[in-house]
ROBAMI-623311 format. One record per residue (C-alpha): chain; x, y, z; residue number from 1. Coordinates in steps of 0.5 Angstrom, whole numbers, plus 500, padded with zeros to 3 digits. Layout:
N
<A <X Y Z> NUM>
...
end
This chain:
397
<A <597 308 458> 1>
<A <600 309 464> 2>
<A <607 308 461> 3>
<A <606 315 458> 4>
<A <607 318 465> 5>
<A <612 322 467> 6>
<A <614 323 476> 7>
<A <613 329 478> 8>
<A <617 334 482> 9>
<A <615 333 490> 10>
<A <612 339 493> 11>
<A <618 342 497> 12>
<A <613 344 503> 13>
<A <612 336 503> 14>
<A <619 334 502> 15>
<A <621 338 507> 16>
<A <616 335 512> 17>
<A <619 328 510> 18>
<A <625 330 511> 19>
<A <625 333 519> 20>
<A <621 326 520> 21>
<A <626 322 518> 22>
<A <632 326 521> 23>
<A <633 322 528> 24>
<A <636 328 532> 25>
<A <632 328 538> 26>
<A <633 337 538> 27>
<A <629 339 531> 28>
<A <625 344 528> 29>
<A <620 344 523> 30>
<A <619 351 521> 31>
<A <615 349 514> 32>
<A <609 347 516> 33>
<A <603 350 515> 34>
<A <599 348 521> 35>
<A <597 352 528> 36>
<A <601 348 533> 37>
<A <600 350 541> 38>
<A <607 351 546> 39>
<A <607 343 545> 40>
<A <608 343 539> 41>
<A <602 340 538> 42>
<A <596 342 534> 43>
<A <589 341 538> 44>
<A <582 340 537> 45>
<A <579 347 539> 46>
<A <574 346 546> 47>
<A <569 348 542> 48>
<A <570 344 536> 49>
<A <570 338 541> 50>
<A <563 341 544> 51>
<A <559 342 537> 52>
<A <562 335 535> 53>
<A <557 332 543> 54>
<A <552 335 541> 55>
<A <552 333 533> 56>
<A <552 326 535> 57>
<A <547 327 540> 58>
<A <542 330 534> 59>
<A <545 328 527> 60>
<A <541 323 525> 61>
<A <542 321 517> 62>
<A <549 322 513> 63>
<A <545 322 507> 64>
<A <548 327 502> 65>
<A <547 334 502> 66>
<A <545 339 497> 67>
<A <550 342 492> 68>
<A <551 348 495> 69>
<A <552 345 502> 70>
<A <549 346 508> 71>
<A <545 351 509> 72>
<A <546 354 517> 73>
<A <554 354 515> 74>
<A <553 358 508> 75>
<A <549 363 513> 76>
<A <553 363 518> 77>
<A <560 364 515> 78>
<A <557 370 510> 79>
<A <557 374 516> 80>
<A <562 372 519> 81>
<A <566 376 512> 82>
<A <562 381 512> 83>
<A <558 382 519> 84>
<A <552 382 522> 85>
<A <549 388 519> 86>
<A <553 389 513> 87>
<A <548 392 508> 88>
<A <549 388 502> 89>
<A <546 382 506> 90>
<A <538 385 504> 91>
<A <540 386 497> 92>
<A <539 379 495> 93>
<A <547 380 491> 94>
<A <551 375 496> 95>
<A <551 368 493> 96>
<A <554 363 498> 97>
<A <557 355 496> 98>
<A <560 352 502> 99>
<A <566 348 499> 100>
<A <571 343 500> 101>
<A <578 348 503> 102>
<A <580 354 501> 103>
<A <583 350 496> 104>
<A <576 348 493> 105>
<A <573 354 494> 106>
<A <579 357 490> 107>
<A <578 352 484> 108>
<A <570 353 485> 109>
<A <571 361 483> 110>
<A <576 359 478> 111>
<A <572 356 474> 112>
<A <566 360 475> 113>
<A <570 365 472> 114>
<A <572 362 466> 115>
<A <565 360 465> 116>
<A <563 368 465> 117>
<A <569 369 461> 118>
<A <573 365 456> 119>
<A <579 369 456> 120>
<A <580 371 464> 121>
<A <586 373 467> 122>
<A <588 373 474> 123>
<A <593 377 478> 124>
<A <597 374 483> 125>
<A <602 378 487> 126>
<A <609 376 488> 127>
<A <610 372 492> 128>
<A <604 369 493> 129>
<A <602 362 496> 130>
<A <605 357 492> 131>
<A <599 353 490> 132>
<A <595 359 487> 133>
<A <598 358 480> 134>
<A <597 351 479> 135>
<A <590 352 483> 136>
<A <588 357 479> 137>
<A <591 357 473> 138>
<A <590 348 472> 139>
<A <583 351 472> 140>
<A <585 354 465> 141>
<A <586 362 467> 142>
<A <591 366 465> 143>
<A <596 369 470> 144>
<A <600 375 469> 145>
<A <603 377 476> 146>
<A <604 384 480> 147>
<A <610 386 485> 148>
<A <608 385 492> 149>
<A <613 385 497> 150>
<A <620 387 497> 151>
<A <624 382 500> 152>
<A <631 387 501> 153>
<A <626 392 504> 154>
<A <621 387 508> 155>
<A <616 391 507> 156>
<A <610 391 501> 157>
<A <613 396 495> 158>
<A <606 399 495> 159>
<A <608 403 489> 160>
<A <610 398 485> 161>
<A <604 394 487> 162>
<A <600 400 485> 163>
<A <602 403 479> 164>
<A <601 396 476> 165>
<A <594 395 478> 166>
<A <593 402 475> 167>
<A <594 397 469> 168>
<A <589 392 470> 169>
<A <585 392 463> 170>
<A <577 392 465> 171>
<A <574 385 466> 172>
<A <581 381 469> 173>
<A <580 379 476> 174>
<A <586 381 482> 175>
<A <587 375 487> 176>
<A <588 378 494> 177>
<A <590 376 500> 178>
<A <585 378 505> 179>
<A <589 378 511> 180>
<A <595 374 514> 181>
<A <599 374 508> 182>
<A <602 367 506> 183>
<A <608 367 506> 184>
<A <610 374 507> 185>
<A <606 376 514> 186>
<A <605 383 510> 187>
<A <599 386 510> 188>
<A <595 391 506> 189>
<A <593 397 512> 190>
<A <587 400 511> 191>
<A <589 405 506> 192>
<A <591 401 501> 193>
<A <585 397 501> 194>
<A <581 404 501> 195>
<A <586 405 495> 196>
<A <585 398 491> 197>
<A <577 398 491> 198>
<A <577 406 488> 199>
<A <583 403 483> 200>
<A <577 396 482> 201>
<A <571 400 481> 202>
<A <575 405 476> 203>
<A <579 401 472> 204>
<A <573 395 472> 205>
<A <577 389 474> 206>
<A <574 384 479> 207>
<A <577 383 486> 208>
<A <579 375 488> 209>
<A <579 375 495> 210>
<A <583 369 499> 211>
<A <581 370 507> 212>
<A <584 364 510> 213>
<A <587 366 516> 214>
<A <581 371 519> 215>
<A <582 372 526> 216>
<A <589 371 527> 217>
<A <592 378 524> 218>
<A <589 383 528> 219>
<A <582 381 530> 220>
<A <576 377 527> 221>
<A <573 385 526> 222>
<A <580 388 523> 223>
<A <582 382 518> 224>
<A <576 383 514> 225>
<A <576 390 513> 226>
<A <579 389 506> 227>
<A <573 385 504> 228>
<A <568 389 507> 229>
<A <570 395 504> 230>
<A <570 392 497> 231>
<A <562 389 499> 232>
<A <560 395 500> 233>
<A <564 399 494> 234>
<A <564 394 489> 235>
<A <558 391 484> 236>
<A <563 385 483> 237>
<A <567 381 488> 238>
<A <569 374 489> 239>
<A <570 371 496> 240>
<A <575 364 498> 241>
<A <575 362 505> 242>
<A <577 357 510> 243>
<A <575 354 516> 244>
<A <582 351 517> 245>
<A <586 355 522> 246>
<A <581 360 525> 247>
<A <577 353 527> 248>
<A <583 348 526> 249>
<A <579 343 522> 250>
<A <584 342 518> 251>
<A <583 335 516> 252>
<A <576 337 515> 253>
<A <577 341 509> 254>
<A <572 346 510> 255>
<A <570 352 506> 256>
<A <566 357 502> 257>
<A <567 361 496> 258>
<A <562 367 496> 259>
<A <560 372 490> 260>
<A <557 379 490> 261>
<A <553 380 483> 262>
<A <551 386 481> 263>
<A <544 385 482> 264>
<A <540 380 485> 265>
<A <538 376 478> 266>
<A <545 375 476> 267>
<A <547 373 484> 268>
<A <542 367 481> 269>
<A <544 366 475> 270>
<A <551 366 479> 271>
<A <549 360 484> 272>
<A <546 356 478> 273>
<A <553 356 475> 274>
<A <557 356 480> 275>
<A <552 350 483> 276>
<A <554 347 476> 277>
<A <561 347 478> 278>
<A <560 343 483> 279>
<A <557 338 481> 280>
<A <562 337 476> 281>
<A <568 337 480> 282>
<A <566 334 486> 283>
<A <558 333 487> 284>
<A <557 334 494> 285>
<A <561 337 499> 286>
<A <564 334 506> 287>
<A <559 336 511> 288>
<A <562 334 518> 289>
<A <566 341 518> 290>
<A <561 345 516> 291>
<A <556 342 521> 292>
<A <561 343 527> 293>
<A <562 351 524> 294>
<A <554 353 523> 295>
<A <552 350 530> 296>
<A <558 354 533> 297>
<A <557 360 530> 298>
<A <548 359 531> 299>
<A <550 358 539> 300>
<A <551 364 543> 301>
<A <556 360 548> 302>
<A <560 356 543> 303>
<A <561 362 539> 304>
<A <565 366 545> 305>
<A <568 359 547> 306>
<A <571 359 540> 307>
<A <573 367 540> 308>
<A <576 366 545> 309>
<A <581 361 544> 310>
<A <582 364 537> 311>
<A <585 370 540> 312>
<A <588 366 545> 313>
<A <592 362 539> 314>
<A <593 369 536> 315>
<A <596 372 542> 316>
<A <601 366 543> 317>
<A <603 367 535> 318>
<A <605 374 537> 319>
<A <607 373 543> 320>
<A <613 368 538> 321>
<A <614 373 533> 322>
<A <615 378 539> 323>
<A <620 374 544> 324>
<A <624 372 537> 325>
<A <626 378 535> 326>
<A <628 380 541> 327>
<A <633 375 541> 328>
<A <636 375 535> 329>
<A <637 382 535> 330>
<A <643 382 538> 331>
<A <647 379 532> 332>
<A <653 379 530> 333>
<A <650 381 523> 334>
<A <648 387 525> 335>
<A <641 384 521> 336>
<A <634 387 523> 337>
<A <629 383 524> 338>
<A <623 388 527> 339>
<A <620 387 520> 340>
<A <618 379 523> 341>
<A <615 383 530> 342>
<A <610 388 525> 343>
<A <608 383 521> 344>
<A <601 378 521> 345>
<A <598 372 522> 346>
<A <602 364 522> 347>
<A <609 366 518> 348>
<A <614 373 515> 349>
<A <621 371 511> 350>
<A <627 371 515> 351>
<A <631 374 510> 352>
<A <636 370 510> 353>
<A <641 367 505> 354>
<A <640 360 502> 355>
<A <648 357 505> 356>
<A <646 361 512> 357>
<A <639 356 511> 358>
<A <642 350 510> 359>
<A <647 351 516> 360>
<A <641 351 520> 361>
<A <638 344 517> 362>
<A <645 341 517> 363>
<A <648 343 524> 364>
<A <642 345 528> 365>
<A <635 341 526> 366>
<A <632 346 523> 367>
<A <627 346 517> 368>
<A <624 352 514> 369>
<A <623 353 506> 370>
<A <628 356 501> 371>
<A <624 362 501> 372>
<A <625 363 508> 373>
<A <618 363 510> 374>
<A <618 361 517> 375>
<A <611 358 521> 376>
<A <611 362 528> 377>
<A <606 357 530> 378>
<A <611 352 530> 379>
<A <615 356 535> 380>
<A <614 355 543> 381>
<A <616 357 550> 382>
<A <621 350 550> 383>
<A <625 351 542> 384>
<A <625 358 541> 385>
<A <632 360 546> 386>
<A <635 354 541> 387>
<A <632 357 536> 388>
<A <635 364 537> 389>
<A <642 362 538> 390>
<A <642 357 531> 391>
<A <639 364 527> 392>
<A <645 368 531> 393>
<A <651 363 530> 394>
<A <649 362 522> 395>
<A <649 370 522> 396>
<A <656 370 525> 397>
end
């Protein structure tokens, strides 16, 4: 049997991961991970994480299995953390939350749910978008047809066009958005555009999928859900992925939910026993160490502000990078601007720079970043950046 198969391509981002270990360059960057790294270059266990992790072992007192939709504290607690404390959907018995393994089993988890409400489902995806939504979501059998996004000459979003298609969407397709700190563009939607694309789901009948993976590292815990609150508050249907692996660095831990919003309370419970289906088909039980560490934090006060204020301090340093870099490279002989990178959001922005002038900064300089351009800011610190800076302006040159 095994005969039959044939060797799969190796993911780029995980080819180049490989190669920047093998390089034996002692001066080298890797640009191309998604990961949050601090100005060591080192991606920490958050003190508040470390704290929740004492305690846990202090009061956990079985590794017996959890119930299907997880555990049931972090299920509540991350609900309201999306869409606040007082949203005014949480009394209405329309939310229906499953924790998940990851963002990406939260996003597998919706898929096939929507497959289950309808056959033919077609899902949206913007250009570009991180590259494994296609094979998550359409290896779940989902059709997928594109909308433009962003216009890499311009670097900026081509709201218009992006518009003018959604203004096309047939009722009854889903439209997968990202809810802040757009991967791999750094491009996100402001507040209008979301007030705009809630009037354009409500009036053409498609259904919002809202990937938010990156929740307080754009502007904050409060501005980057405002996309997905406003739809709550808009929309009789919408679906929500999240993920718990960068605002909380639990990477390994692969920790996330997937929350629908139903029409009315009764089909919110018809939504939960199919999508607790879906689980039990796919995965059975999900993982339960970092959901128990993400409900205590967020159950406890202290914990909590502990937590929110390292999470803003790896915000700060991210803009910090994206601030010091573009005012390095400014200078170029190029005559390039790179300003977009500075009013851009979240871990990574395109550097808009040709494939020969990419391979020059692998070749000559150590430096890996991926073909698209896509660099992860995260990965800059206080002791790379001026090396950085000048590999960028000498390959300008």
């Amino acid at each position: 049997m095994f005969e039959n198969l044939k060797p799969m391509k190796t993911d780029p981002i995980l080819g180049l991961m490989a190669a920047f270990r093998n390089d034996p360059r002692k001066e080298k960057i890797d640009l191309g991970v998604g990961v949050y790294m601090d100005d060591t270059g080192h991606t920490p266990v958050m003190s508040a994480v470390k704290a929740a992790e004492a305690r846990l072992f202090d009061e956990e007192g079985t590794k017996s299995y959890q119930a299907i939709p997880g555990d049931a504290l972090f299920n509540e607690r991350m609900v309201k953390l999306l869409l606040g404390d007082g949203h005014e959907i949480l009394t209405t018995g329309r939310v229906s939350t499953l924790q998940a393994p990851g963002g990406s089993g939260a996003l597998r988890v919706g898929a096939e749910l929507i497959l289950r409400a309808r056959t033919d489902a077609t899902i949206w995806i913007g250009t570009p978008s991180w590259p494994n939504h296609v094979p998550l979501l359409g290896g779940a059998g989902l059709s997928i047809k594109h909308y433009p996004y962003y216009d890499t000459n311009l670097r900026e979003i081509n709201v218009d066009a992006m518009m003018d298609t959604l203004k096309r969407v047939p009722r009854g397709d889903v439209v997968l958005l990202h809810g802040c700190c757009h991967n791999p563009t750094g491009a996100d939607l402001d507040p209008s555009h979301w007030d705009e694309i809630a009037r354009l789901a409500l009036f053409r009948g498609f259904i919002p999928f809202i990937d938010i993976a990156y929740q307080g590292l754009g502007k904050g815990l409060q501005d980057d859900a405002y996309g997905l609150r406003v739809m709550a508050s808009s929309l009789p249907e919408l679906i929500i992925a999240s993920s718990c692996s960068k605002n909380f660095g639990l990477y390994r831990e692969r920790t996330g939910s997937i929350t629908f919003i139903s029409g009315s309370s009764s089909q919110a419970e018809i939504v939960l026993s199919q999508a607790k289906a879906v689980a039990r088909q796919m995965y059975s039980m999900p993982p339960a160490h970092g959901a128990l560490l993400v409900g205590m934090i967020l159950d406890n006060e202290e914990l909590r502000m502990q937590w929110q204020s390292e999470l803003e301090q790896v915000r700060g340093r991210i803009i910090s990078m994206r601030s010091i870099l573009v005012d390095q490279i400014k200078n170029n002989n190029a005559g390039i601007n790179f300003e977009h990178i500075e009013r851009q959001s979240g871990m990574f922005s395109f550097l808009g720079i040709s494939s020969e002038q990419l391979e020059r900064l692998r070749k000559d300089f150590g430096i890996y970043i991926v073909s698209s351009t896509r660099i992860n800011l995260a990965g800059i610190n206080s002791t790379n950046i001026s090396y950085l800076a000048e590999a960028i302006k000498t390959v300008l040159n």
